[in-house]
N, CA, C and O atoms as a GROMACS GRO file, in nm:
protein
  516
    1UNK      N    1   0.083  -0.118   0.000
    1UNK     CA    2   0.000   0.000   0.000
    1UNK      C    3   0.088   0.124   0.000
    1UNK      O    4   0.196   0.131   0.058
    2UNK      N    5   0.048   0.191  -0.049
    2UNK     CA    6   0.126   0.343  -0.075
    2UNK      C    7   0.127   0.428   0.026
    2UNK      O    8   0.026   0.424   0.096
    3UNK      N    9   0.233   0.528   0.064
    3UNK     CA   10   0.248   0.553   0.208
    3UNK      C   11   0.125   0.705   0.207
    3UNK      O   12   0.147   0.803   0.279
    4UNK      N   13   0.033   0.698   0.137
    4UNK     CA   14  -0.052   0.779   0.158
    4UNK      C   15  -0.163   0.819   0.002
    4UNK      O   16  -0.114   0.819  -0.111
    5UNK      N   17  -0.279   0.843   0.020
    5UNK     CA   18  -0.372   0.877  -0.069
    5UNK      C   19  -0.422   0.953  -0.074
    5UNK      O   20  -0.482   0.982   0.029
    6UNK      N   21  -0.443   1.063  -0.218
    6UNK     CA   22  -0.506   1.158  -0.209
    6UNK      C   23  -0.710   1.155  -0.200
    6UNK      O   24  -0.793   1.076  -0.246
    7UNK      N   25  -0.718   1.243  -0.144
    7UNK     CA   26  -0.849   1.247  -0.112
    7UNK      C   27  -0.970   1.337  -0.192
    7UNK      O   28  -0.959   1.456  -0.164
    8UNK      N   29  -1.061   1.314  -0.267
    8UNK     CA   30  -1.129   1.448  -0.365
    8UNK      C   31  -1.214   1.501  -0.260
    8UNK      O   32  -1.283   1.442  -0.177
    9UNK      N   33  -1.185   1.675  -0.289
    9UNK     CA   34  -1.281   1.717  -0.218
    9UNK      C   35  -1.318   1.844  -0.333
    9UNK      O   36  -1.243   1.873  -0.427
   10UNK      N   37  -1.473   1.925  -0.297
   10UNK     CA   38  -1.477   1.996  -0.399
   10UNK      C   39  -1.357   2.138  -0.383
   10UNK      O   40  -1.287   2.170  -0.478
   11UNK      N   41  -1.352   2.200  -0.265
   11UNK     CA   42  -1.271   2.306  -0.255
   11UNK      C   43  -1.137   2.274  -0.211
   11UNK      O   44  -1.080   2.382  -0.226
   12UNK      N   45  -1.090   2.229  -0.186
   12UNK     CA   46  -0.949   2.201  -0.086
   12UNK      C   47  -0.892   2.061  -0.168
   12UNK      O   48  -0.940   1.999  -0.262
   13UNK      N   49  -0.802   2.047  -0.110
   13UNK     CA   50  -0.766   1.847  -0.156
   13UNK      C   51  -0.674   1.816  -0.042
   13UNK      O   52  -0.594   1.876   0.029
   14UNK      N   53  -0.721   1.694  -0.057
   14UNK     CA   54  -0.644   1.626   0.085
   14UNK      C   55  -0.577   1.507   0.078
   14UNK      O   56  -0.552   1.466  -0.036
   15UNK      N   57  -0.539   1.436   0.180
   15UNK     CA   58  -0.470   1.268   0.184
   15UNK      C   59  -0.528   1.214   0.285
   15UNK      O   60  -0.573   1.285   0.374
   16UNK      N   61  -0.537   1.080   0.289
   16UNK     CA   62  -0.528   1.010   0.356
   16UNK      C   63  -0.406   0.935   0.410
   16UNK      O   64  -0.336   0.888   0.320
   17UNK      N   65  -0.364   0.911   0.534
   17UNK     CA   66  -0.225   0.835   0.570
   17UNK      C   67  -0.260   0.734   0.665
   17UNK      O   68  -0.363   0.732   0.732
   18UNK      N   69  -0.143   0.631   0.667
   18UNK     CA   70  -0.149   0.567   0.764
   18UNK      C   71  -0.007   0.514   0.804
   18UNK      O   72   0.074   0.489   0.714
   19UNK      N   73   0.033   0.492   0.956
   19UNK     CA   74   0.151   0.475   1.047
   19UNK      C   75   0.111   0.347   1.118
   19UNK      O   76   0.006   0.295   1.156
   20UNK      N   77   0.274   0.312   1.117
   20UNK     CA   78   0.235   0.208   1.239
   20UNK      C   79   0.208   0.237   1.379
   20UNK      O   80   0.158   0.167   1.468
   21UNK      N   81   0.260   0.374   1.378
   21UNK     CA   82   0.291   0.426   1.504
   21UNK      C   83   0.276   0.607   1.488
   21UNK      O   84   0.278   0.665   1.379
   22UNK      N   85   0.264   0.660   1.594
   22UNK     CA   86   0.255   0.790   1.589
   22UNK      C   87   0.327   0.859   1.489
   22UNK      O   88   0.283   0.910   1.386
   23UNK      N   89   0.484   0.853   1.542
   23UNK     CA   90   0.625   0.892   1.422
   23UNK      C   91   0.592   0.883   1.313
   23UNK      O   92   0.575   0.986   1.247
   24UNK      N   93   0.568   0.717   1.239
   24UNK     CA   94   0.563   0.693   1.144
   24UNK      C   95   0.450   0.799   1.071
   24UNK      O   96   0.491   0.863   0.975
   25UNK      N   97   0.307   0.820   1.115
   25UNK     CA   98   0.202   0.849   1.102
   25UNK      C   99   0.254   1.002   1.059
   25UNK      O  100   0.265   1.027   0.939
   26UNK      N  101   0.273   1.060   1.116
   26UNK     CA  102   0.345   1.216   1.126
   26UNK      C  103   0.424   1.195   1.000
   26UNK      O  104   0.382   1.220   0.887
   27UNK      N  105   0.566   1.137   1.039
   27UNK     CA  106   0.663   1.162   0.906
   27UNK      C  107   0.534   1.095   0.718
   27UNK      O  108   0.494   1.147   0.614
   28UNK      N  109   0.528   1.000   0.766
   28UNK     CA  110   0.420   1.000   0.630
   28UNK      C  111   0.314   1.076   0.543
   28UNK      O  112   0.271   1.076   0.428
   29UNK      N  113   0.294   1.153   0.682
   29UNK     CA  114   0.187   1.260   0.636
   29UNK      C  115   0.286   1.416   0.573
   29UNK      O  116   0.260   1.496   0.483
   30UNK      N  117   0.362   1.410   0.634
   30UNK     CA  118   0.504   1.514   0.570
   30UNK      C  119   0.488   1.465   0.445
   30UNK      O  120   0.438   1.517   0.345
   31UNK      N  121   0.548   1.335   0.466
   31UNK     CA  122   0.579   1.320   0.272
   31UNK      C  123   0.465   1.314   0.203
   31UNK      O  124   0.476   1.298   0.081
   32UNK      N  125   0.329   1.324   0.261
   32UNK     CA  126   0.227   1.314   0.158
   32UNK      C  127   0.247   1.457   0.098
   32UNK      O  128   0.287   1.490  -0.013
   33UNK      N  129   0.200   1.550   0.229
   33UNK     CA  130   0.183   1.718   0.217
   33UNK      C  131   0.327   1.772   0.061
   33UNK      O  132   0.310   1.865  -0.017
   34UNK      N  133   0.441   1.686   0.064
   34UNK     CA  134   0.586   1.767   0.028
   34UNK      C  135   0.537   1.730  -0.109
   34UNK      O  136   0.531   1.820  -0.194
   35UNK      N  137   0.491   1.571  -0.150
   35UNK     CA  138   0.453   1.563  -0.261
   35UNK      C  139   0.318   1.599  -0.330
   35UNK      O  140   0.273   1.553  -0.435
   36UNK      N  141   0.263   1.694  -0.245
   36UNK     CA  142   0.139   1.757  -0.294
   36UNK      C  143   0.231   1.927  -0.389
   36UNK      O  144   0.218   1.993  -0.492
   37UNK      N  145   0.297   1.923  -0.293
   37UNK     CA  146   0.322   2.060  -0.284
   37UNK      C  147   0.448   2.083  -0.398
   37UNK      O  148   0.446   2.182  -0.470
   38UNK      N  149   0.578   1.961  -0.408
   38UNK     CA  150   0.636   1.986  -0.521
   38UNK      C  151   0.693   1.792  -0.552
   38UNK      O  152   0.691   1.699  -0.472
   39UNK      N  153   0.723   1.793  -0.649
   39UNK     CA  154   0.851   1.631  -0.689
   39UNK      C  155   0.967   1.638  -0.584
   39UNK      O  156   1.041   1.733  -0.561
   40UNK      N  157   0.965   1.548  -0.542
   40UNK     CA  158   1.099   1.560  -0.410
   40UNK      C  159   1.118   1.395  -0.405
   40UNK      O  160   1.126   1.332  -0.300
   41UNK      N  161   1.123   1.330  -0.556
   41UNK     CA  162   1.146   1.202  -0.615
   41UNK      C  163   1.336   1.233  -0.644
   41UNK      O  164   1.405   1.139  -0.683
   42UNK      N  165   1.389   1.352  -0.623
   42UNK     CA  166   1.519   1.329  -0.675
   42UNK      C  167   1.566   1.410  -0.546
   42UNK      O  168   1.686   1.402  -0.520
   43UNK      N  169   1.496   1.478  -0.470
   43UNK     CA  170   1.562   1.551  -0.320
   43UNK      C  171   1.660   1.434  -0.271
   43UNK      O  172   1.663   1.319  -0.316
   44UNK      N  173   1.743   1.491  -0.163
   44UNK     CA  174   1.877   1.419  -0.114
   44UNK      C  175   1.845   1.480   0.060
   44UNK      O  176   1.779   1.574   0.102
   45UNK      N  177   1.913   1.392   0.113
   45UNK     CA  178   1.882   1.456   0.298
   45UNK      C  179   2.004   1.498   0.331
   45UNK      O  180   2.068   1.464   0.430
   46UNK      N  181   2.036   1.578   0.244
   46UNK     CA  182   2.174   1.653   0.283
   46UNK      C  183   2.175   1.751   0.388
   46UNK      O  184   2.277   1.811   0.422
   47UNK      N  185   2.062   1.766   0.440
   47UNK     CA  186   2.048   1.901   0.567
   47UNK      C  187   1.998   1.845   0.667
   47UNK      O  188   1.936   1.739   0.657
   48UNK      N  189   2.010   1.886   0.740
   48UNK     CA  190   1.890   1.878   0.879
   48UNK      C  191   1.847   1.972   0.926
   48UNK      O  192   1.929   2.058   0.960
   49UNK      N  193   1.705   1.998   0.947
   49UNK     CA  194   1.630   2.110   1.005
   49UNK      C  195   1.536   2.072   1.107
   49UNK      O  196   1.434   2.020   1.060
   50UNK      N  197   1.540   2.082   1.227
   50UNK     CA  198   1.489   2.042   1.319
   50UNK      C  199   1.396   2.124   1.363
   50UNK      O  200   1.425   2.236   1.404
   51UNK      N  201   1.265   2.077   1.360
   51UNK     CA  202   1.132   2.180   1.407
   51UNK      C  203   1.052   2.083   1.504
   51UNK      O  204   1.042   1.960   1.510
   52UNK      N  205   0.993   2.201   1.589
   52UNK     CA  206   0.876   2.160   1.663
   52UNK      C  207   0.742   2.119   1.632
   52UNK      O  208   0.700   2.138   1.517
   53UNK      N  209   0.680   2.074   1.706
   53UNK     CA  210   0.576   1.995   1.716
   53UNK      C  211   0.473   1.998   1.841
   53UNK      O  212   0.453   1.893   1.902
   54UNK      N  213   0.424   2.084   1.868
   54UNK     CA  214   0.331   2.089   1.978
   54UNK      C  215   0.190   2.093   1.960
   54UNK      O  216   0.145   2.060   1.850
   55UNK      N  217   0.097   2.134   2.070
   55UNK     CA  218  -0.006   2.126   2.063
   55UNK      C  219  -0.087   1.992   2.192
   55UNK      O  220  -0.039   1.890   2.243
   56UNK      N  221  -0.186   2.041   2.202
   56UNK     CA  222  -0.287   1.970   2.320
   56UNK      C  223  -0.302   1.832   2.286
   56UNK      O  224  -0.293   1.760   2.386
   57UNK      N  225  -0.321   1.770   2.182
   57UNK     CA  226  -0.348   1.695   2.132
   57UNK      C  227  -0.280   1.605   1.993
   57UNK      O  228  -0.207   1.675   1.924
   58UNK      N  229  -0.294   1.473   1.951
   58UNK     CA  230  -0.217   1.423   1.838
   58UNK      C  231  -0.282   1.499   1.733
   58UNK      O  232  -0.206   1.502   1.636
   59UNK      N  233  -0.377   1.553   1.715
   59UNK     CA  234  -0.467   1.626   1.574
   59UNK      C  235  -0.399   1.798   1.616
   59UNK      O  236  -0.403   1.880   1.523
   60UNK      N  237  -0.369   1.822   1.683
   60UNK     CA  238  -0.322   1.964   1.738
   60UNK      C  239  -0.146   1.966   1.661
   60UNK      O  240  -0.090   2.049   1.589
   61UNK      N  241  -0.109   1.856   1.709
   61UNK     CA  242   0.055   1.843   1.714
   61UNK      C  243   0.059   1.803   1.562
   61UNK      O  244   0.161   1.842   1.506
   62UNK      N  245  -0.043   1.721   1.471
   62UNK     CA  246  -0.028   1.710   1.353
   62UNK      C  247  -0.025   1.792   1.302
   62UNK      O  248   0.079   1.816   1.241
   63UNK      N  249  -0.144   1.891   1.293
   63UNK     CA  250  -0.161   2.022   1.179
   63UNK      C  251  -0.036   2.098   1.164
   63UNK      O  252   0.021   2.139   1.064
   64UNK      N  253   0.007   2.111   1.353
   64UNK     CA  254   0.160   2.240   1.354
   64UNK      C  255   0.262   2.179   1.300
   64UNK      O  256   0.335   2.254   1.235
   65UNK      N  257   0.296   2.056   1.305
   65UNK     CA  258   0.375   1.977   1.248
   65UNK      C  259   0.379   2.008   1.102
   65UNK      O  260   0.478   2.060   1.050
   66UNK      N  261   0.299   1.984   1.054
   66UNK     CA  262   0.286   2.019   0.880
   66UNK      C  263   0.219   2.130   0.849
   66UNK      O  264   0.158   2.145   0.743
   67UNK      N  265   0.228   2.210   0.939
   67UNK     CA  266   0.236   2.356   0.850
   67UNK      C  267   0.406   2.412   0.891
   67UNK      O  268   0.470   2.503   0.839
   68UNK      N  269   0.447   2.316   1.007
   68UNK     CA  270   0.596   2.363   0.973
   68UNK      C  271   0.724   2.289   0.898
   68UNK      O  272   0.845   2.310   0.894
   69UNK      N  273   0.636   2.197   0.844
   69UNK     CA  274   0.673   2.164   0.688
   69UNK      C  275   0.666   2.223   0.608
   69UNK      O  276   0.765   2.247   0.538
   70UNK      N  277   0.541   2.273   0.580
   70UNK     CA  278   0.505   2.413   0.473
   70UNK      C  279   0.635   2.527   0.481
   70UNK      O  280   0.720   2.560   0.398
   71UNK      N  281   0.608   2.570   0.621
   71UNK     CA  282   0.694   2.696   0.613
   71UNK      C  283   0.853   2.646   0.579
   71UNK      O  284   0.943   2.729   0.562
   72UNK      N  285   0.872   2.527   0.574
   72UNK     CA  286   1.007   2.497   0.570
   72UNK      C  287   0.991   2.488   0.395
   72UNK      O  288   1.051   2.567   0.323
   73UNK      N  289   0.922   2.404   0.352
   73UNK     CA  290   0.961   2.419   0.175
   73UNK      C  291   0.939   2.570   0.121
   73UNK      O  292   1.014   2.634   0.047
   74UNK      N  293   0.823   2.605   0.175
   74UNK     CA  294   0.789   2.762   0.138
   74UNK      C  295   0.908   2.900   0.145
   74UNK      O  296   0.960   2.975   0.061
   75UNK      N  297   0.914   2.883   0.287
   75UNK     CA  298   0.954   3.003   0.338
   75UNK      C  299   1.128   2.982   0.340
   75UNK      O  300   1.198   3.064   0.281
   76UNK      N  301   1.180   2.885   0.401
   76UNK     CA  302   1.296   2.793   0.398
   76UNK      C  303   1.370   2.796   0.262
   76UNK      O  304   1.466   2.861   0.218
   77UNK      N  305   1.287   2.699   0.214
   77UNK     CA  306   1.336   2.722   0.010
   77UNK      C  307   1.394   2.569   0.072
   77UNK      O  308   1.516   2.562   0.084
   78UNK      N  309   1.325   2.467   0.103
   78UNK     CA  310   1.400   2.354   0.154
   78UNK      C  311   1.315   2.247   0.048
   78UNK      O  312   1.198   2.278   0.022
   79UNK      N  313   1.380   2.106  -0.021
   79UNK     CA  314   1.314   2.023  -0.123
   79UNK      C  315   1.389   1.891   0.050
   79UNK      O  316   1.498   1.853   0.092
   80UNK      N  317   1.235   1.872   0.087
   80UNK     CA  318   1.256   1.742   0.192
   80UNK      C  319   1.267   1.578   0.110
   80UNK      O  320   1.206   1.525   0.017
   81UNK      N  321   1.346   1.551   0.174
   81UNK     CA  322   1.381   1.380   0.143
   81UNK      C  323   1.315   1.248   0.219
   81UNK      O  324   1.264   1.146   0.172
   82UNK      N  325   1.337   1.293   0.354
   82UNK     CA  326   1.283   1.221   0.466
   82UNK      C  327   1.274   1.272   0.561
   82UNK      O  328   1.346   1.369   0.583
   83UNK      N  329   1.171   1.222   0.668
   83UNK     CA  330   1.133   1.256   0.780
   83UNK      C  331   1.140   1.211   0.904
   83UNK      O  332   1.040   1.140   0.916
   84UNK      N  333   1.204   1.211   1.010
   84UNK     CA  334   1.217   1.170   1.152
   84UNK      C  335   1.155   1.272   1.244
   84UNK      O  336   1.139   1.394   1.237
   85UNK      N  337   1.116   1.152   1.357
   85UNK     CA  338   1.089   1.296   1.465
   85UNK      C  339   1.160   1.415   1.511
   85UNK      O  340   1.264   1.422   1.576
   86UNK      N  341   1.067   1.528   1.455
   86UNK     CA  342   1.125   1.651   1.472
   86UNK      C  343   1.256   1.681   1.374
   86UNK      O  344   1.346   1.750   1.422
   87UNK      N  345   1.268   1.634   1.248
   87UNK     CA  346   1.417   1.655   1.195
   87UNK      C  347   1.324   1.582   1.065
   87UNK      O  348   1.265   1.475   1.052
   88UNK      N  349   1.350   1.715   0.970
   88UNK     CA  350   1.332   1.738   0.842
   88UNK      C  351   1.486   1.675   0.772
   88UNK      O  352   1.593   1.735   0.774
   89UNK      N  353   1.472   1.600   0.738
   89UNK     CA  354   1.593   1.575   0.571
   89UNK      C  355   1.588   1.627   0.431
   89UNK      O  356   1.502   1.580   0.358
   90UNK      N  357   1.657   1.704   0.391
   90UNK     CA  358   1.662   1.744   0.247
   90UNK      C  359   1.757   1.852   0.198
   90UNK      O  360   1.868   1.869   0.248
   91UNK      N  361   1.719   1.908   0.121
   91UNK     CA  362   1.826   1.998   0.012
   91UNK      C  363   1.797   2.113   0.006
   91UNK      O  364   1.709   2.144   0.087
   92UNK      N  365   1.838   2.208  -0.068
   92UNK     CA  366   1.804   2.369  -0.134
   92UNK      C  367   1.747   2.345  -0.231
   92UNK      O  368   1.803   2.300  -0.331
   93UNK      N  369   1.608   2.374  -0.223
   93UNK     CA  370   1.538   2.340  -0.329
   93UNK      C  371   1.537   2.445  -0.462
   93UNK      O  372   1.528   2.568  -0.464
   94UNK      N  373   1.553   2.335  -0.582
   94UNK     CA  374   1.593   2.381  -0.695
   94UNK      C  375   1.486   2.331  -0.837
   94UNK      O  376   1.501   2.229  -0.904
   95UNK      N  377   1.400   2.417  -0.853
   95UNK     CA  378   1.276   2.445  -0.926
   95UNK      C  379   1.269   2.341  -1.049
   95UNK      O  380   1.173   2.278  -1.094
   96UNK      N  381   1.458   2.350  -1.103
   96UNK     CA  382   1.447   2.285  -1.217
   96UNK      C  383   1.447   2.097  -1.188
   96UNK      O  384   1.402   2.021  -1.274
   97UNK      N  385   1.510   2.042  -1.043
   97UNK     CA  386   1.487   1.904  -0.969
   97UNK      C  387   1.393   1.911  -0.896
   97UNK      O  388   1.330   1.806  -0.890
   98UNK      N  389   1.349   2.002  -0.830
   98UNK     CA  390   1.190   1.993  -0.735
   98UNK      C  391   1.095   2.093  -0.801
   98UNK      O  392   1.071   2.208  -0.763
   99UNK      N  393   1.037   2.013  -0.928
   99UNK     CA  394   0.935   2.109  -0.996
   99UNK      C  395   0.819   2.137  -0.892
   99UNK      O  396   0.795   2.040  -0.819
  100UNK      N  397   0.747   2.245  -0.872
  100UNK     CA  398   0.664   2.266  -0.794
  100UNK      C  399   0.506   2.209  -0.865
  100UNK      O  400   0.483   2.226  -0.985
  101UNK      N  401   0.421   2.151  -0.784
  101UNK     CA  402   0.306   2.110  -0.822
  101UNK      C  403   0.179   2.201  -0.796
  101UNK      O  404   0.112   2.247  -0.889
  102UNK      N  405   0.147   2.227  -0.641
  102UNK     CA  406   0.057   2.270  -0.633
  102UNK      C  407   0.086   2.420  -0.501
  102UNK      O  408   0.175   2.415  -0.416
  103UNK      N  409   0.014   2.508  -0.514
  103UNK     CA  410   0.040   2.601  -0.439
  103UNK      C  411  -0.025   2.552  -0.304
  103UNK      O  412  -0.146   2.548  -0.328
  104UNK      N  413  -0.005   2.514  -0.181
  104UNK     CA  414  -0.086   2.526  -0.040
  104UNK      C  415  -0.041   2.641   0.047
  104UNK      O  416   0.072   2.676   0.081
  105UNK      N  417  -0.178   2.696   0.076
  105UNK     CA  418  -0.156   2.843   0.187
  105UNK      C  419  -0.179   2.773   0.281
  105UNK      O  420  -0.102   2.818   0.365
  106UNK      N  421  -0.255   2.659   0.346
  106UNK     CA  422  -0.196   2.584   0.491
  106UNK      C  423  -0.235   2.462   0.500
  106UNK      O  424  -0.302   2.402   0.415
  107UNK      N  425  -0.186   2.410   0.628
  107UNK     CA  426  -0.275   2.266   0.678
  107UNK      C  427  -0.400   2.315   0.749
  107UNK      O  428  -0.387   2.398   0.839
  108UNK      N  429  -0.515   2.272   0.717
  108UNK     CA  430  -0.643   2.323   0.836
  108UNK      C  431  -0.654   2.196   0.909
  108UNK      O  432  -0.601   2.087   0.887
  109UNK      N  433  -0.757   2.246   1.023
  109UNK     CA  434  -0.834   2.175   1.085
  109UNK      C  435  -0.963   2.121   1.034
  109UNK      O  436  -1.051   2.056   1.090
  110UNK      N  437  -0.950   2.166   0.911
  110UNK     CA  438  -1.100   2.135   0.862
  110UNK      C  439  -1.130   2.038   0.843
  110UNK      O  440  -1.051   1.989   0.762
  111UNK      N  441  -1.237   1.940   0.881
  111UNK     CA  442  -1.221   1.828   0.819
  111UNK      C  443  -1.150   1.682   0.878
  111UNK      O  444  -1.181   1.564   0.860
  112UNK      N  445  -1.051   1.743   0.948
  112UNK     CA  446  -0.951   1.663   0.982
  112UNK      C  447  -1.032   1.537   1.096
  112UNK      O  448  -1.130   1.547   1.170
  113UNK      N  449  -0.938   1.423   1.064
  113UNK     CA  450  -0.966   1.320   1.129
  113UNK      C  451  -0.814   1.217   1.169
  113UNK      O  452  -0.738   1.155   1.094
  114UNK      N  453  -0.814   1.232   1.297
  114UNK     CA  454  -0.742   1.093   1.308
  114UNK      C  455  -0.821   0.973   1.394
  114UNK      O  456  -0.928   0.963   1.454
  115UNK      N  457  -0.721   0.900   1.368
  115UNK     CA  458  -0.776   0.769   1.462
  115UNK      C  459  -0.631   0.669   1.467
  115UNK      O  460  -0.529   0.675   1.399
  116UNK      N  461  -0.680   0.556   1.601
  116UNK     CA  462  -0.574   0.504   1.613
  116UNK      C  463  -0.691   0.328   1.582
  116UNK      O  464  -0.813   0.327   1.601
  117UNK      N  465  -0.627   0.228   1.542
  117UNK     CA  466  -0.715   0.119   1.574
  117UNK      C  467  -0.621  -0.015   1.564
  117UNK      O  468  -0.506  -0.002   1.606
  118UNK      N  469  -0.653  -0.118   1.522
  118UNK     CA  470  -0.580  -0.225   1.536
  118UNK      C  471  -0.436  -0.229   1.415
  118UNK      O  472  -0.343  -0.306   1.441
  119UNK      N  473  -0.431  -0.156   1.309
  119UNK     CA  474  -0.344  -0.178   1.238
  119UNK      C  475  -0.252  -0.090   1.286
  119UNK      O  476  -0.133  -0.106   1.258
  120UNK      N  477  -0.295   0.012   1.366
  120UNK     CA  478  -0.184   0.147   1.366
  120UNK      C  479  -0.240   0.287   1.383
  120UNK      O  480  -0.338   0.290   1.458
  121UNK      N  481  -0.213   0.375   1.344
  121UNK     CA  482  -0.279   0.526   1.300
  121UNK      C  483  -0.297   0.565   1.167
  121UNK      O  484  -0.220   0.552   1.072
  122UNK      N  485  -0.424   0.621   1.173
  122UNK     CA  486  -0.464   0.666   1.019
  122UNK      C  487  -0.466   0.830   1.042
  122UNK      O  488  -0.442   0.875   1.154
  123UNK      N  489  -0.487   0.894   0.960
  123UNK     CA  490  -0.521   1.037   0.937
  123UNK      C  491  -0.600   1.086   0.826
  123UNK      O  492  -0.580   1.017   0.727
  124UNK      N  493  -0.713   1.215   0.800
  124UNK     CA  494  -0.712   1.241   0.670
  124UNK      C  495  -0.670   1.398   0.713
  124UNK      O  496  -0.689   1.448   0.824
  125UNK      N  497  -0.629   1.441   0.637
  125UNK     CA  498  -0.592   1.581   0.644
  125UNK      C  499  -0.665   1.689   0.516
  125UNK      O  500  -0.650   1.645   0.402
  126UNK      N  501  -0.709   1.767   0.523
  126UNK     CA  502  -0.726   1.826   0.413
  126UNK      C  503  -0.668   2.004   0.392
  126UNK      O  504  -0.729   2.081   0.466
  127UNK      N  505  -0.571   2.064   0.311
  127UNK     CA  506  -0.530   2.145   0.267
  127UNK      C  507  -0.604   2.290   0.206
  127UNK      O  508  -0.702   2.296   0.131
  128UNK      N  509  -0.517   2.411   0.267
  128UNK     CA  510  -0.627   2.503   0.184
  128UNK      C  511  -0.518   2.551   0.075
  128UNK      O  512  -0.408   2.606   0.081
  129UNK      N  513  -0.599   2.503  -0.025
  129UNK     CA  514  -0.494   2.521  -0.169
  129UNK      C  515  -0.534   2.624  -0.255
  129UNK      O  516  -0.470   2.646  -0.358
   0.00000   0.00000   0.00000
């Protein structure tokens, strides 16, 4: 199964993910959001950028989590490779190897769902694009 699926919605677009475990769940949902947002099929984890993650809750700590993914490809100029807790992997992103796909102005709450059940953690997230 593919480490995440996109979801149709009429205004926004989203993914679906799933983890074995919290970490996993989180870093997967990164790489869904990075490959919404640009190709990061040839990125390298030549950097490390280490960001926070807070919030009241696992749906709290997700959203901030990946909107400070966002601000890291966005604002950063960063093309991510892989993901560990709290520690972004990747490169200086370069337009002509990380073609950009889709514009996202954030992660919402909208919508959003997690859950934990017998296989692991799922998520859907949906984007305001």
């Amino acid at each position: 199964m593919s480490r995440f699926e996109i979801l149709e919605h009429t205004a926004d677009m989203g993914f679906r993910v799933r983890g074995a475990n919290e970490e996993e769940l989180f870093a997967n949902a990164a790489a869904a959001l990075a490959a919404v947002v640009m190709d990061t099929s040839r990125a390298q984890g030549l950097e490390r950028h280490e960001i926070a993650s807070e919030g009241e809750g696992v749906e709290e700590r997700l959203v901030h989590w990946l909107n400070e993914v966002l601000w890291l490809m966005d604002g950063r100029g960063v093309a991510p490779a892989r993901f560990d807790p709290g520690v972004v992997w990747g490169e200086t992103r370069d337009g002509a190897k990380h073609p950009p796909r889709l514009v996202v102005k954030a992660v919402t709450f909208h919508q959003l769902r997690v859950w934990q059940d017998a296989e692991g953690w799922g998520a859907e997230v949906f984007l305001d694009v």
